[in-house]
C-alpha positions as CSV (number, residue, x, y, z in Angstrom):
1,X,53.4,1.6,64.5
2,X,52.3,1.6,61.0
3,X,52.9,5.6,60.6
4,X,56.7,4.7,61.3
5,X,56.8,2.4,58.8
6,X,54.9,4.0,56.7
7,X,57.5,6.9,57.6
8,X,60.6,5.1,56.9
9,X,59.3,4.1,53.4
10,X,58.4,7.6,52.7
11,X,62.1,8.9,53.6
12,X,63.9,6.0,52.1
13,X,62.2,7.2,48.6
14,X,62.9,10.9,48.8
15,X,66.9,10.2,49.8
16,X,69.3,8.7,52.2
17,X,67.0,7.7,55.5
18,X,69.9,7.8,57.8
19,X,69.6,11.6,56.9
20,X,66.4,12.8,57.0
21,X,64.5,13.6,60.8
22,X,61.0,12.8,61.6
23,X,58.2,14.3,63.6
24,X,55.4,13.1,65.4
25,X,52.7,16.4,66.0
26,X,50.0,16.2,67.7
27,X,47.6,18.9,69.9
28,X,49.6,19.1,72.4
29,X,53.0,17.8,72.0
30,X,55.5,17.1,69.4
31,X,58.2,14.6,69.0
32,X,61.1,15.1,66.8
33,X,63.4,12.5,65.7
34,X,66.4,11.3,63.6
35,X,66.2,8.2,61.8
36,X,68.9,5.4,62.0
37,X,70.1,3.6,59.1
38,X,69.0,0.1,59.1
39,X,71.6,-1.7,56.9
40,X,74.2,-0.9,59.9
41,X,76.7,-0.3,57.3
42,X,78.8,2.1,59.9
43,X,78.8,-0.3,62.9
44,X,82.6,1.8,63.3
45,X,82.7,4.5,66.0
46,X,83.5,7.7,64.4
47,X,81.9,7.1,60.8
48,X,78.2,8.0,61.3
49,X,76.3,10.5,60.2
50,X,74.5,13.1,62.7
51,X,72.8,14.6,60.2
52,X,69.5,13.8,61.0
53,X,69.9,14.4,64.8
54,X,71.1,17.6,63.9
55,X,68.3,18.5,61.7
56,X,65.9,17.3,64.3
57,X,67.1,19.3,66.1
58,X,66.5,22.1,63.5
59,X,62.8,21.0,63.4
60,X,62.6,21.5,67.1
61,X,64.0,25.1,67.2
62,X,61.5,25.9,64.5
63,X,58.7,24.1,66.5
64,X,59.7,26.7,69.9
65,X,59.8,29.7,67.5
66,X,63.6,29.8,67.5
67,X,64.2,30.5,63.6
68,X,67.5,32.2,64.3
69,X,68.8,29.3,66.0
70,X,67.2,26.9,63.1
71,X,68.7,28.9,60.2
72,X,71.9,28.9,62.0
73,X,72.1,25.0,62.5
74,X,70.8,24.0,58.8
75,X,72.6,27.2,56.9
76,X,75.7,26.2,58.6
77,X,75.4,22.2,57.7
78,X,74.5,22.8,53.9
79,X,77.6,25.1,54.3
80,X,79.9,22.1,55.3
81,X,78.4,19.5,52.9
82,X,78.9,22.3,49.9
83,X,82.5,22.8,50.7
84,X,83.3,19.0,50.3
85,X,83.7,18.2,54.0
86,X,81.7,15.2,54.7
87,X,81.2,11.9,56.4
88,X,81.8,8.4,55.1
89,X,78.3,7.5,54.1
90,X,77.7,10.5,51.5
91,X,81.5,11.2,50.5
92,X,80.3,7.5,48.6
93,X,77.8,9.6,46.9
94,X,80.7,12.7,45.9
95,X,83.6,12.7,44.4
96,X,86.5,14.3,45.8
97,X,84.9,14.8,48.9
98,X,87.0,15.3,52.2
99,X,86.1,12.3,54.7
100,X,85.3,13.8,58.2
101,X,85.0,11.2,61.2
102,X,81.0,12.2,63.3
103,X,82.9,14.3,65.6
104,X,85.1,16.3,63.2
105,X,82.1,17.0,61.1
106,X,80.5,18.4,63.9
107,X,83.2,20.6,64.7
108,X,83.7,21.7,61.2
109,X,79.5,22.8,61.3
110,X,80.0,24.7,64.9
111,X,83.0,26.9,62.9
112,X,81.0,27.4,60.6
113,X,78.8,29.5,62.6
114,X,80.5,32.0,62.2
115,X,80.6,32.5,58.7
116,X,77.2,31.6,58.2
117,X,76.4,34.6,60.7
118,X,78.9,36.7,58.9
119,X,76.8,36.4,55.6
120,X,73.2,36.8,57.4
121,X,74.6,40.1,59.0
122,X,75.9,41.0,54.9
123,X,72.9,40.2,53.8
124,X,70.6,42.0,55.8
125,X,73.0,45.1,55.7
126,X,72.7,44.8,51.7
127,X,68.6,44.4,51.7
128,X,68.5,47.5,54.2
129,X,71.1,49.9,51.8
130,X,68.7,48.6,48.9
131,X,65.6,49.6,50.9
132,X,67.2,53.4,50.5
């Protein structure tokens, strides 16, 4: 119990905790996790941020070995927060940022799969011409 506190503490100083995931490893298992805000601030449906779900996810594809899927997932998030599209909690931290209700940011990261992908396949084709 003192490790998630301990945790929570930890995340709140490095950035927003209702962002940030959180694993539990041990021998033989591993738990990943998102945090939750505590304030409550977006009690509204529509207005949270899933984030850290998404990125514990991210932590779990790594865990199984599944970098492609990982890169994909976290490439393609960063891609959506740099372009401005954002939900309610950080578009308070970024000016002229495009306000996104939970599921529409989620559908604006899945199409961005497929530029993400787009520019991993570019890039690869660039490193194997420079290889030449």
């Amino acid at each position: 119990m003192s490790g998630d506190f301990l945790a929570n503490v930890a995340l709140a100083c490095v950035g927003d905790l209702g962002m940030t995931p959180v694993a539990f490893m041990g021998a033989k298992a591993a738990i990943f996790q998102s945090t939750v805000e505590a304030s409550g601030r977006f009690s509204e449906p529509g207005a949270t941020n899933p984030s850290s779900i998404l990125l514990a996810g991210v932590m779990l594809f790594d865990h199984l070995g599944w970098k492609d899927a990982a890169d994909l997932v976290s490439q393609s998030l960063m891609h959506t927060v740099a372009k401005g599209t954002v939900t309610p909690d950080i578009a308070k931290k970024r000016e002229g940022a495009k306000v996104l209700s939970t599921h529409e940011f989620c559908e604006q990261i899945v199409e961005n799969f497929e530029e993400v992908h787009k520019s991993r396949v570019r890039e690869a084709m660039q490193r194997a011409q420079s290889a030449f």
